[in-house]
MOPAC internal coordinates of N, CA, C and O (Angstrom, degrees):
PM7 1SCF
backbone

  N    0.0000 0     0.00 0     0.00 0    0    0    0
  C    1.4506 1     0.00 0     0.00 0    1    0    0
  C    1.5265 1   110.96 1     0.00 0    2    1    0
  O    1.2310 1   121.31 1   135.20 1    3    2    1
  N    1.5268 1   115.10 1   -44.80 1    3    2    1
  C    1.4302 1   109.79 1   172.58 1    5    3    2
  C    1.5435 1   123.11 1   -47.80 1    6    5    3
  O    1.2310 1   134.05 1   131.93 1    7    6    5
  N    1.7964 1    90.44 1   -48.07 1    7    6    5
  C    1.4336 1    90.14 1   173.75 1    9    7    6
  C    1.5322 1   140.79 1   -48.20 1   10    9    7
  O    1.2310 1   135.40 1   137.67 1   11   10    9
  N    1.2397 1    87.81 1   -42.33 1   11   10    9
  C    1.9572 1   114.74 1   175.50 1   13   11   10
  C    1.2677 1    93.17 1   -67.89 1   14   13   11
  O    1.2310 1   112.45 1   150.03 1   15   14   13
  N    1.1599 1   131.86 1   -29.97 1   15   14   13
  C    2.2443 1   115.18 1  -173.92 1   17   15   14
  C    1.3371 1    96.00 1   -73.53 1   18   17   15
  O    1.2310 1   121.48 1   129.46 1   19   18   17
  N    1.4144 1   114.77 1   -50.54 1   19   18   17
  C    1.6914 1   120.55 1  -167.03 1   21   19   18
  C    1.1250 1    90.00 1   -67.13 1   22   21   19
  O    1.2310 1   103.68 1    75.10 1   23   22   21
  N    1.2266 1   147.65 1  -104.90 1   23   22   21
  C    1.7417 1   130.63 1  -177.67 1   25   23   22
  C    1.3933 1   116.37 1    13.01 1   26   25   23
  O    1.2310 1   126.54 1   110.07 1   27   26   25
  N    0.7943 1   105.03 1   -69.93 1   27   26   25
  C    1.3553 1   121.99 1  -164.35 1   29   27   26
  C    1.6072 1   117.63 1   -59.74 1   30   29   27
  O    1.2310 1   130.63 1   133.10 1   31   30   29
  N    1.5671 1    97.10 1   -46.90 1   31   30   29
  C    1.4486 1   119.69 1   162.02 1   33   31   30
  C    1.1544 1   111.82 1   -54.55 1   34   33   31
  O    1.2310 1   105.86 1   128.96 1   35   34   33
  N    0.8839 1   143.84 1   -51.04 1   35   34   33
  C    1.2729 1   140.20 1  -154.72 1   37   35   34
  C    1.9827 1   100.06 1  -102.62 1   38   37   35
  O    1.2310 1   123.83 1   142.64 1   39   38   37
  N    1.2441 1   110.26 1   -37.36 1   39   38   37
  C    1.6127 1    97.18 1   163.79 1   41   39   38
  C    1.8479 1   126.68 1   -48.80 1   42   41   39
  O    1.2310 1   125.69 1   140.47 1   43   42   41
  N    1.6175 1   106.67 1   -39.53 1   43   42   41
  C    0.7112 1   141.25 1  -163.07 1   45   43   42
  C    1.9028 1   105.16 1   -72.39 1   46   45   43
  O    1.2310 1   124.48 1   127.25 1   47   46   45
  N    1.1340 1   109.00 1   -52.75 1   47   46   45
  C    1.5452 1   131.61 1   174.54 1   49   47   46
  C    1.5995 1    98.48 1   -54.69 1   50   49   47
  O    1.2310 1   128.20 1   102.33 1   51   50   49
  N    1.7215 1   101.82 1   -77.67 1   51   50   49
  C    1.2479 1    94.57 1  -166.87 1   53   51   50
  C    1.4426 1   123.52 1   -60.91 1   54   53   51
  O    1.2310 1   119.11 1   158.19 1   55   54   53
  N    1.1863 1   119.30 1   -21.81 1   55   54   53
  C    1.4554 1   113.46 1   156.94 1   57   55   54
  C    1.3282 1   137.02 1   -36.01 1   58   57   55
  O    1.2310 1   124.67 1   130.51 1   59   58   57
  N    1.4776 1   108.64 1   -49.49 1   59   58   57
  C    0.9903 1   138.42 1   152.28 1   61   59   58
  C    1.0955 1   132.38 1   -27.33 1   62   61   59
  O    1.2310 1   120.54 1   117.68 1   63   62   61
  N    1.4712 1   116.57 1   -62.32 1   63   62   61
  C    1.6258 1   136.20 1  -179.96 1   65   63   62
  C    1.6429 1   111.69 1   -83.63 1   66   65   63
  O    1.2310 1   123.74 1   158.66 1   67   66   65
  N    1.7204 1   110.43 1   -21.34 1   67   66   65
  C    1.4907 1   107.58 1  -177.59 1   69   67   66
  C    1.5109 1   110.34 1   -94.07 1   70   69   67
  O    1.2310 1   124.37 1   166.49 1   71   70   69
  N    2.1800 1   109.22 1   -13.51 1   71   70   69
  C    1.5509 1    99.74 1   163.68 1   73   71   70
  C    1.4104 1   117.57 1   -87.31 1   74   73   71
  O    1.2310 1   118.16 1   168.34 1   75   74   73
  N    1.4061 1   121.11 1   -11.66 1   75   74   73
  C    1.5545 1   124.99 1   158.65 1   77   75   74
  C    1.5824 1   117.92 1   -62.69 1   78   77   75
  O    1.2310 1   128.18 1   150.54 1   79   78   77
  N    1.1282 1   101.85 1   -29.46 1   79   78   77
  C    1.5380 1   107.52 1   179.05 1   81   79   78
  C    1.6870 1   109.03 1   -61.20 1   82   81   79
  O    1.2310 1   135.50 1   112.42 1   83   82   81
  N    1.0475 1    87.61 1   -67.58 1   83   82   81
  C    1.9602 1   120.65 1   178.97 1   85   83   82
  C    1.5831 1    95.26 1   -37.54 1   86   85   83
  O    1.2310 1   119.57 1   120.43 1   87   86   85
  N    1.3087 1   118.43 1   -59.57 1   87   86   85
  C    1.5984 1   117.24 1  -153.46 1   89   87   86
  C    1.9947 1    89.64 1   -91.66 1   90   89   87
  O    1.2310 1   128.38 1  -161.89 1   91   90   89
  N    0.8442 1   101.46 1    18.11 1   91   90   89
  C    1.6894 1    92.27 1   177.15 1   93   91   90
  C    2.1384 1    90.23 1  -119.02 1   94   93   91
  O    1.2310 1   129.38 1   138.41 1   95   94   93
  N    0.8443 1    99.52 1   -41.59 1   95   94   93
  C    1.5022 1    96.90 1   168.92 1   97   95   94
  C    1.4549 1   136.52 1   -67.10 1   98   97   95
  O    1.2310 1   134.11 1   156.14 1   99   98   97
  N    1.2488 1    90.33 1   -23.86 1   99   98   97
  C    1.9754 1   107.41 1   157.73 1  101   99   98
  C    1.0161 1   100.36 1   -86.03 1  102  101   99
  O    1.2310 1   101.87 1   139.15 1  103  102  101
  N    1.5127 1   150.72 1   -40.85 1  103  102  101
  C    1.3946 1   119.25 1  -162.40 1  105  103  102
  C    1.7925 1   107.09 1   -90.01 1  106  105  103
  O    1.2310 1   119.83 1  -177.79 1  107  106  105
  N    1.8356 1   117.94 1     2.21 1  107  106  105
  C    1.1188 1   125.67 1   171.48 1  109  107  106
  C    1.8937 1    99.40 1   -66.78 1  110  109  107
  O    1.2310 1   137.79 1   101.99 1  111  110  109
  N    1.6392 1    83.14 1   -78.01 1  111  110  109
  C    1.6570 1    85.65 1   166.01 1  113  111  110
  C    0.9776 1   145.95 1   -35.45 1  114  113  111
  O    1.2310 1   111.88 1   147.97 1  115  114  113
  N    1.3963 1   132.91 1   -32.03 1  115  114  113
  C    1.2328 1   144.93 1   151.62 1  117  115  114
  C    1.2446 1   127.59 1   -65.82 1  118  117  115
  O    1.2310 1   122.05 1  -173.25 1  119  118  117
  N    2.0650 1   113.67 1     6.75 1  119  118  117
  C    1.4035 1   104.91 1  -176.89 1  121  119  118
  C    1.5347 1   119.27 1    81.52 1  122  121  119
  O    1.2310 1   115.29 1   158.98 1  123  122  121
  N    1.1968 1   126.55 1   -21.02 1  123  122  121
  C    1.2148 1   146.52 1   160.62 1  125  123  122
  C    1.8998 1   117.26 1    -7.98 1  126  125  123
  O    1.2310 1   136.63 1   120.47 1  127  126  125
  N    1.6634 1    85.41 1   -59.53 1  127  126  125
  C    1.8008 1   100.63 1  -151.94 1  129  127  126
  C    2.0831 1    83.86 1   -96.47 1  130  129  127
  O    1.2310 1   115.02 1  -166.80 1  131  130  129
  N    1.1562 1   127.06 1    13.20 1  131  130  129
  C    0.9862 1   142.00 1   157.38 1  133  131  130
  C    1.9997 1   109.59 1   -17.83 1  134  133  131
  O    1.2310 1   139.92 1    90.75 1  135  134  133
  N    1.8634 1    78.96 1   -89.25 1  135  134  133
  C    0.9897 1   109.43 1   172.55 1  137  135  134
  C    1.6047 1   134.75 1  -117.38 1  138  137  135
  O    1.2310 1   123.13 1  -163.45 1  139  138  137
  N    1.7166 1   111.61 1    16.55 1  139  138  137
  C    1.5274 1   118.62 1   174.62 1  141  139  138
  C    1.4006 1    85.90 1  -142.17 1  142  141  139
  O    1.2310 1   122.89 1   -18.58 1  143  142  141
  N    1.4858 1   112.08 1   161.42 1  143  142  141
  C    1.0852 1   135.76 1   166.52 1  145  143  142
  C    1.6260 1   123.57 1  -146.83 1  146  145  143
  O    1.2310 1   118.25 1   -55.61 1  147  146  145
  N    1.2979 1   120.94 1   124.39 1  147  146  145
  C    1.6411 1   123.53 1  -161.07 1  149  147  146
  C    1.7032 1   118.78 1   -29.52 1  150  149  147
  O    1.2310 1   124.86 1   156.52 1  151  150  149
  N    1.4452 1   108.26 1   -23.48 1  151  150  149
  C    1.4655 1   117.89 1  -169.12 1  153  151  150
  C    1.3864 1    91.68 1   -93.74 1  154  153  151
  O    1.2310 1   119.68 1    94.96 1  155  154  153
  N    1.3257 1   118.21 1   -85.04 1  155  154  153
  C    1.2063 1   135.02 1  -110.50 1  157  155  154
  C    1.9598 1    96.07 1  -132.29 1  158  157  155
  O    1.2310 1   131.66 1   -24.65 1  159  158  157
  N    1.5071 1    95.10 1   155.35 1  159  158  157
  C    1.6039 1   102.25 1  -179.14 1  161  159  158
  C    1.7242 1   117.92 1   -92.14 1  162  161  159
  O    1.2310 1   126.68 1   -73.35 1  163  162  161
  N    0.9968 1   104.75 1   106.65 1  163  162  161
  C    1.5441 1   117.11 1   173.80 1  165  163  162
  C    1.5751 1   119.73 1   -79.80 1  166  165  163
  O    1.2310 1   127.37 1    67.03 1  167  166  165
  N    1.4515 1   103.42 1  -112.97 1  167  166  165
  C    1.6841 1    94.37 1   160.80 1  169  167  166
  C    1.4736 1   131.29 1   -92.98 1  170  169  167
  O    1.2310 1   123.34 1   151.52 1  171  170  169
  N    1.3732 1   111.20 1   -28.48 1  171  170  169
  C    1.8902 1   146.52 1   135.04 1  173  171  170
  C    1.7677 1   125.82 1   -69.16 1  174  173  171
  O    1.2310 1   132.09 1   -49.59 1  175  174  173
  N    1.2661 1    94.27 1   130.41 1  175  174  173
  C    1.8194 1    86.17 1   178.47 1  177  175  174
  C    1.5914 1    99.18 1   -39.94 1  178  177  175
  O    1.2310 1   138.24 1     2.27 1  179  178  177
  N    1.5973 1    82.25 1  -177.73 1  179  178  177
  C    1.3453 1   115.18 1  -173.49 1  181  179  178
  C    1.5340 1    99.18 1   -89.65 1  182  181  179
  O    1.2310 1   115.48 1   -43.40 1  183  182  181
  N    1.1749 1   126.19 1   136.60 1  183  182  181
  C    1.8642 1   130.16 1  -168.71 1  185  183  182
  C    1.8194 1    82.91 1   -69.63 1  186  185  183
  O    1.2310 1   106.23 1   134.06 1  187  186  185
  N    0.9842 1   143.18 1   -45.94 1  187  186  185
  C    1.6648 1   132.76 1  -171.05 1  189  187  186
  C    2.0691 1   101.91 1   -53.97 1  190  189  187
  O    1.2310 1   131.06 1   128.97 1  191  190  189
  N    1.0782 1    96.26 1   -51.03 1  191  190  189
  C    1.5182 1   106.31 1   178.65 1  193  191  190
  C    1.4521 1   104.41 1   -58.03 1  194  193  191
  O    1.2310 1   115.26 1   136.82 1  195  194  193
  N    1.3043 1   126.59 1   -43.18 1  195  194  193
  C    1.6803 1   119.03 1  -164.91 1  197  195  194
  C    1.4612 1    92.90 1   -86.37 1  198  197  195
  O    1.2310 1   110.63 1   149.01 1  199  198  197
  N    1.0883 1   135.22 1   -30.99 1  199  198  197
  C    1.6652 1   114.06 1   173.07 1  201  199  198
  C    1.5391 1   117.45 1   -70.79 1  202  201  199
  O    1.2310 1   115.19 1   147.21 1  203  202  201
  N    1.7113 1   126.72 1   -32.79 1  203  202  201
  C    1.1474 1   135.77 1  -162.10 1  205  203  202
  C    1.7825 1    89.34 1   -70.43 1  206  205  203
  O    1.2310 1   115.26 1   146.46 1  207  206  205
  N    1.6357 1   126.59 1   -33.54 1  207  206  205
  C    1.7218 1   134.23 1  -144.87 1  209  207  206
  C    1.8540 1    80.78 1   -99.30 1  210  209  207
  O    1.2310 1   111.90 1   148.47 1  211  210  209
  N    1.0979 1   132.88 1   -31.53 1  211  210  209
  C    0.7371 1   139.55 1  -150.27 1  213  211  210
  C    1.7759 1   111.17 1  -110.65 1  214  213  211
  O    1.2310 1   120.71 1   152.37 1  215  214  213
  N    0.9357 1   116.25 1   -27.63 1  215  214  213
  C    2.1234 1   129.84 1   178.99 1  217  215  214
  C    1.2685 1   100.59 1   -54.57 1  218  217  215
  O    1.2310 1   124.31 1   -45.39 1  219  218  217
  N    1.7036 1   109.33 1   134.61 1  219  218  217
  C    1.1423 1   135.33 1   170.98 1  221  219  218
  C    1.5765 1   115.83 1    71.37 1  222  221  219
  O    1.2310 1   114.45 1  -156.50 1  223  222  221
  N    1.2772 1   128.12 1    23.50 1  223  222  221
  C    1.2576 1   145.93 1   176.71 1  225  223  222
  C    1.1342 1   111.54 1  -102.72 1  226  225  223
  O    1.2310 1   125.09 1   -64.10 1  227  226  225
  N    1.5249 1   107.82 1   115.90 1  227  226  225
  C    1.2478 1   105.81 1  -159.52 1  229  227  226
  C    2.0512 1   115.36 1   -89.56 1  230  229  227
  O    1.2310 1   114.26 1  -166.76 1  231  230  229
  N    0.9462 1   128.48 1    13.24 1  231  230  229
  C    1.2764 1   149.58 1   168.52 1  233  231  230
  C    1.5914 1   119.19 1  -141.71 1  234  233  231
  O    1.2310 1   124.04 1  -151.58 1  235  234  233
  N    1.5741 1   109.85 1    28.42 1  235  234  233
  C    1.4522 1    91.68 1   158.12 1  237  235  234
  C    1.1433 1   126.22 1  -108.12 1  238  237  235
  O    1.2310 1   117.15 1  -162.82 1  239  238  237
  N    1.6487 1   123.02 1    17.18 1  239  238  237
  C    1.3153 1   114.18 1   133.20 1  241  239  238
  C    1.6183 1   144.64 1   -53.13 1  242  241  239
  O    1.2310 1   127.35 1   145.61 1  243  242  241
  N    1.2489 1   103.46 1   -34.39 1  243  242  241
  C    1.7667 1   100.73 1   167.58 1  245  243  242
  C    1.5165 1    99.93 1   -93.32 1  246  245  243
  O    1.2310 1   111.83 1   178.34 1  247  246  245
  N    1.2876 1   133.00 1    -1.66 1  247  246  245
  C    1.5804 1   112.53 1   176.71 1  249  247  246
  C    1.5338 1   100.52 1   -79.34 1  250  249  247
  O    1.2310 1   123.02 1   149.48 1  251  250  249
  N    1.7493 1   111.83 1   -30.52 1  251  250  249
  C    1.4305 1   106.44 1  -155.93 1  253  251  250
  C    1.9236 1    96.99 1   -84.86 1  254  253  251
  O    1.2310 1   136.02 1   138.46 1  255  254  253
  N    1.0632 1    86.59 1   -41.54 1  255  254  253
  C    2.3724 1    95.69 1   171.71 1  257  255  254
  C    1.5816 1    97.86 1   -29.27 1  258  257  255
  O    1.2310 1   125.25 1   117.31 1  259  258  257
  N    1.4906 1   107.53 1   -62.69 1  259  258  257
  C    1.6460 1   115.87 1  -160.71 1  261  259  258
  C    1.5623 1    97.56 1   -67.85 1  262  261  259
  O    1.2310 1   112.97 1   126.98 1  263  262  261
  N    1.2890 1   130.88 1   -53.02 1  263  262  261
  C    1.5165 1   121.87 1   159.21 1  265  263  262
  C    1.5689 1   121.11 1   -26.60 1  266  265  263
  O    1.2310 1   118.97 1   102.27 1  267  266  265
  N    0.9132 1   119.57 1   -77.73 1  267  266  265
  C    0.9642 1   134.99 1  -168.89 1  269  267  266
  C    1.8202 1   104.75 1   -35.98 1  270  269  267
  O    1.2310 1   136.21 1   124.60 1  271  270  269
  N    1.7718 1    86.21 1   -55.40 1  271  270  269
  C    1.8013 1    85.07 1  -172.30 1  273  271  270
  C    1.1571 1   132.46 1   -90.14 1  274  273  271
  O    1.2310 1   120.90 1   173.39 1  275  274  273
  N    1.6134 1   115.88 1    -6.61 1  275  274  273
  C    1.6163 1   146.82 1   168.96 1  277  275  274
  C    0.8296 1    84.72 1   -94.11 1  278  277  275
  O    1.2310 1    90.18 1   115.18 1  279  278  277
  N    1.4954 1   166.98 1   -64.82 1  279  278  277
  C    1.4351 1   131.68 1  -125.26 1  281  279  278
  C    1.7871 1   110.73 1    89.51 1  282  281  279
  O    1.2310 1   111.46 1    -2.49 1  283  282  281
  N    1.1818 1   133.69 1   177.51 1  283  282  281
  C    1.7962 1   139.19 1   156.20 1  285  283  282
  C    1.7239 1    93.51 1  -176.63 1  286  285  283
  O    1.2310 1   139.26 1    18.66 1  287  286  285
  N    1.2370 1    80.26 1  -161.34 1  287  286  285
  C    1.6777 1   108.87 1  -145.05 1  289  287  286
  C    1.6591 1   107.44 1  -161.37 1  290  289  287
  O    1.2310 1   133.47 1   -51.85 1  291  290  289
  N    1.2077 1    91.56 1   128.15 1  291  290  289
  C    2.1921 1    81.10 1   160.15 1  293  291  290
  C    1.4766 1   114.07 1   104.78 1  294  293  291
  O    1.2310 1   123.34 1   151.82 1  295  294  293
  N    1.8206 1   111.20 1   -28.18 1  295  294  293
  C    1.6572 1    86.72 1  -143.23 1  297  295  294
  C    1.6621 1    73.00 1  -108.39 1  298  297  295
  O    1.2310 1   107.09 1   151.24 1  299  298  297
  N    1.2198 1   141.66 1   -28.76 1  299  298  297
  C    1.8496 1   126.87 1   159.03 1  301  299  298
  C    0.9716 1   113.08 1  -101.68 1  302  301  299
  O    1.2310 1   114.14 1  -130.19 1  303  302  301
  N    1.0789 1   128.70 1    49.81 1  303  302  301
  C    2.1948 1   139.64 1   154.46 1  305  303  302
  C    1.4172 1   105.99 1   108.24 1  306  305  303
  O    1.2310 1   128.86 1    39.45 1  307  306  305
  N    1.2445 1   100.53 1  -140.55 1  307  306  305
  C    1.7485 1   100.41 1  -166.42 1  309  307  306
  C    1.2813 1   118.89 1  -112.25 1  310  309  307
  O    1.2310 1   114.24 1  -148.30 1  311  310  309
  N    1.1027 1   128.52 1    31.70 1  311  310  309
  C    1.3453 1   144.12 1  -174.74 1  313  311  310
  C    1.7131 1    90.27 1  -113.66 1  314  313  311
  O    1.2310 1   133.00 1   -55.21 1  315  314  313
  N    1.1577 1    92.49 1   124.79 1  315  314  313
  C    2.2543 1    95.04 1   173.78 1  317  315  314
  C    1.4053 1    90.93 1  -120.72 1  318  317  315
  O    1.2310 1   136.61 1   -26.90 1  319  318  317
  N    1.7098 1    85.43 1   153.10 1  319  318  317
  C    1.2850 1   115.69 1  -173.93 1  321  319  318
  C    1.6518 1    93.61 1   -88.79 1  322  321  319
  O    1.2310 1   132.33 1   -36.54 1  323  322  321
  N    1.6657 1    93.80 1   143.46 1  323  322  321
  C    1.6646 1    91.52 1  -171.36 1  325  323  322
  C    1.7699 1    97.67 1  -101.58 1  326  325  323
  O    1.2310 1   118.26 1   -32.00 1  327  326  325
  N    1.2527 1   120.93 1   148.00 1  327  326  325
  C    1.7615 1   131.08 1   167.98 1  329  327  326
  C    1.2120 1   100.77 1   -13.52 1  330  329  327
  O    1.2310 1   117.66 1    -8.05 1  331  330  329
  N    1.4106 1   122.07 1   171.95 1  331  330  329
  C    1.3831 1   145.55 1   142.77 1  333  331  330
  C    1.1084 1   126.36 1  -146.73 1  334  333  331
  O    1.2310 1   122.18 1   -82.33 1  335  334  333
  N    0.9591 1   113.44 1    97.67 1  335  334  333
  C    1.3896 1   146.49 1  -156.61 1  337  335  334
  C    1.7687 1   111.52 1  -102.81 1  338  337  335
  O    1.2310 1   126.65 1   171.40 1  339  338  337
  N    1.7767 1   104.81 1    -8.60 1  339  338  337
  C    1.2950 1    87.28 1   154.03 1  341  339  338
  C    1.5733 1   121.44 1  -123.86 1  342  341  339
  O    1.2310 1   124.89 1  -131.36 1  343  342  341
  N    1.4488 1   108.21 1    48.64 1  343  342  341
  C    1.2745 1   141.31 1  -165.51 1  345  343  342
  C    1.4739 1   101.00 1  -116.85 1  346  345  343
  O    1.2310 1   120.71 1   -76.27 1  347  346  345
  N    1.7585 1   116.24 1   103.73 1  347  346  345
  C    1.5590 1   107.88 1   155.50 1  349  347  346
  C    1.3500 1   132.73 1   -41.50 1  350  349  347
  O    1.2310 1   115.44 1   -21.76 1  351  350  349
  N    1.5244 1   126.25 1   158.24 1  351  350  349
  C    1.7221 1   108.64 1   156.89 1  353  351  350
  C    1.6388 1   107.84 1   -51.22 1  354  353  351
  O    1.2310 1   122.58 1   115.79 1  355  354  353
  N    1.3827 1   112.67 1   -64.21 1  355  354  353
  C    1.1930 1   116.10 1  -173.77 1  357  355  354
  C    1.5285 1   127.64 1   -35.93 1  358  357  355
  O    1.2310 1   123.40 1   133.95 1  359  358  357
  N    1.4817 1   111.09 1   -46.05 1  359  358  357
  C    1.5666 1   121.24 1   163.34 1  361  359  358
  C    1.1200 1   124.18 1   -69.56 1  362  361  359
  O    1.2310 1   124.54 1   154.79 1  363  362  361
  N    1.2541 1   108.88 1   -25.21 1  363  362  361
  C    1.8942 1   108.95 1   169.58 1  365  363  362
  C    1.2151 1   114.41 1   -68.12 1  366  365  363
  O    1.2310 1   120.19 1   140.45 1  367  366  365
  N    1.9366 1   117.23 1   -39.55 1  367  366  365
  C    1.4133 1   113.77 1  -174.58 1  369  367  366
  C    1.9628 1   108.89 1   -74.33 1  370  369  367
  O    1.2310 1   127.17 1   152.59 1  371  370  369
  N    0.7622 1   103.81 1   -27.41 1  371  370  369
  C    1.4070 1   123.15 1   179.18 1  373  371  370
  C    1.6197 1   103.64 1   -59.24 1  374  373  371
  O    1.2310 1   113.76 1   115.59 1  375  374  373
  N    1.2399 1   129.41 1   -64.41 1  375  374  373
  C    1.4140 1   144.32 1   163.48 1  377  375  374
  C    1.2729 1    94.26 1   -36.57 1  378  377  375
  O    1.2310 1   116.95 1    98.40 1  379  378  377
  N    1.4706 1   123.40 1   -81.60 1  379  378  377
  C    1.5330 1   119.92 1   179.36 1  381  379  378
  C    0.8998 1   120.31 1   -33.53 1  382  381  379
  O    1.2310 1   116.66 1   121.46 1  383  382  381
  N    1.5453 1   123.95 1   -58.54 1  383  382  381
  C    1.6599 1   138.19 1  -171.21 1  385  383  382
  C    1.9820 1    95.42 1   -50.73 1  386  385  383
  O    1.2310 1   130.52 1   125.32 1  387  386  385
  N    0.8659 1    97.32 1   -54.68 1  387  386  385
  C    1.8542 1   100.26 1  -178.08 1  389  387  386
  C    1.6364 1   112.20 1   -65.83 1  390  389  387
  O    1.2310 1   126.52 1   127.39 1  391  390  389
  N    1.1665 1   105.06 1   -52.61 1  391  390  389
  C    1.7641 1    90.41 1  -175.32 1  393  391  390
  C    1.7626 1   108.90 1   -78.85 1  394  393  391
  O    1.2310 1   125.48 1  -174.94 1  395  394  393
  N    1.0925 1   107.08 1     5.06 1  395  394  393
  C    1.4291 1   100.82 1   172.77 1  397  395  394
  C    1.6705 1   113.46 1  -100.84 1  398  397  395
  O    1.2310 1   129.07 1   161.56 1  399  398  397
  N    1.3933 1   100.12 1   -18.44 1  399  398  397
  C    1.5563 1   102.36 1   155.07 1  401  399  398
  C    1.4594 1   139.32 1   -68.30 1  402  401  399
  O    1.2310 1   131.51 1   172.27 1  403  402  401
  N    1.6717 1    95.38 1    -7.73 1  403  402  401
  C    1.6535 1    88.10 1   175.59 1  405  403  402
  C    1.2760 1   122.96 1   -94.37 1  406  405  403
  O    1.2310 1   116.43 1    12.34 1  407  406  405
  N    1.2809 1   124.38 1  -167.66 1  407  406  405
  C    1.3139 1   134.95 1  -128.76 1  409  407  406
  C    2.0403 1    89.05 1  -150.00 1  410  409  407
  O    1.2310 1   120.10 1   180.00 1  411  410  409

């Protein structure tokens, strides 16, 4: 039985780490790491910062989707984020769904 938890655990993990992988490679692909990067602030916060501004809100997943694919302005200084327009809904929420998972 131990064995089967650790199995399991560890199926479970790496899953984990290979859909973090995945959703960090779409937001490369998507132009993403452009101008943010998971740490640190480039021309866009840092994706760690937009989940911390963003935790426990219960609709800032579709506020951040509509960001993402309109573009905004205003809410980290005066630099606006421009559209993406070659960004699905689906891949935008997905992008969201991931940077709102970090830590």
């Amino acid at each position: 039985m131990k064995k089967l938890l650790f199995i399991a655990s560890a199926v479970l993990a790496f899953g984990v780490s290979a859909q973090a992988s995945a959703n960090a490679d779409l937001a490369k692909a998507k132009n993403c790491m452009a101008c943010h990067s998971v740490q640190t602030k480039i021309v866009g916060p840092a994706f760690k910062d937009v989940a911390a501004k963003y935790k426990g809100q219960k609709d800032a997943e579709d506020k951040l989707t509509q960001k993402v694919l309109k573009g905004g302005s205003g809410v980290w200084g005066a630099i606006p984020m421009p559209a993406n327009a070659q960004v699905s809904e689906a891949e935008a929420r997905t992008l969201v769904k991931w940077v709102l998972s970090l830590k």
